[in-house]
N, C-alpha and C positions, 0 to 999 in steps of 0.2 A: 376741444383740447388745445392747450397752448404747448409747444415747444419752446423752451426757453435757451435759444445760442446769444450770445453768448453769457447767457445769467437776466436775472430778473434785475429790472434798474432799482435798485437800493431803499426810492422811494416809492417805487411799483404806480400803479394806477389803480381806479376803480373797477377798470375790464378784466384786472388779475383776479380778481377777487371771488374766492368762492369755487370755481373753477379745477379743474384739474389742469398740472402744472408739470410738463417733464422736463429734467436737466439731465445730462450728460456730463462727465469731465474723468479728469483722472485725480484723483488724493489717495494718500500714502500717512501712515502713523495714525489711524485711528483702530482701536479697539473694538472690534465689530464683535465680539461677545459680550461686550456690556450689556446694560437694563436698556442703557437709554444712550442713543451717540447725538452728538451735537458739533457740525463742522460747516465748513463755508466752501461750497463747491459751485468755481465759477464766480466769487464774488455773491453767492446769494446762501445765506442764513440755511440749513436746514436741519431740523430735528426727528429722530426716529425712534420711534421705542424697537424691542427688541422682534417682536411679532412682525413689525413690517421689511426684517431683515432676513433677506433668504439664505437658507442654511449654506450657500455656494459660500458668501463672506464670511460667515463664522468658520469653517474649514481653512480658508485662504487664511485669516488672522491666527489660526490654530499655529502653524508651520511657518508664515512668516509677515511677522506683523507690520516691519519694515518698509515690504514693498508695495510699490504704486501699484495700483488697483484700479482699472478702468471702470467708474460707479456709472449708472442708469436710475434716476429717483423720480419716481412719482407719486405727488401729494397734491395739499394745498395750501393757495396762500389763502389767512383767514380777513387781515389788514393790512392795509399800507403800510410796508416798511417791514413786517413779521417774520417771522420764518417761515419757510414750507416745512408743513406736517406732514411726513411722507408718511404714506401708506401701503409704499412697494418699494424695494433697494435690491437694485438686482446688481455681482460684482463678478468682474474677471480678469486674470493678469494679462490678457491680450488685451494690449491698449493699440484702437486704432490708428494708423498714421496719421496726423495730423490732430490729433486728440489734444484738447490742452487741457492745463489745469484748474 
């Protein structure tokens, strides 16, 4: 398993690839009740259909969609360069100290 601080390099490598991938950061303004979210956390691409978003962020969006959200993603990358397909989005407004965006 790769941890990714502070984001996947942009052009990633072959050692990315295929793998499970986790990021950390905090983002704010995105619509976690959509079908499908699409944002860049940490500098690195990631996409999530709705399924892989746990009901914690769709609550958090419900009441205020405004605020910054401490995200946790785990997916993959498929290519160099690609997005991570998350297949886990775990969110919570305790952002930890030192946490960036």
């Amino acid at each position: 398993m790769r941890t990714a601080s502070p984001g996947l390099p942009a052009n990633g490598s072959d050692a990315d690839l295929g793998g499970v991938t986790e990021l950390k950061g905090s983002a704010s303004g995105i619509d976690w009740t959509a079908a499908s979210v699409r944002f860049t956390l940490r500098g690195t691409a990631i996409q999530a259909s709705s399924s892989a978003i746990e009901s914690r962020c769709k609550r958090i969006a419900a009441t205020v969609l405004t605020s910054t959200v401490y995200v946790q993603v785990r997916g993959n990358l498929l290519a160099v360069g690609d997005v991570v397909s998350a297949s886990q989005m775990l969110c919570s407004l305790t952002i930890p100290p030192g946490a960036k965006p």
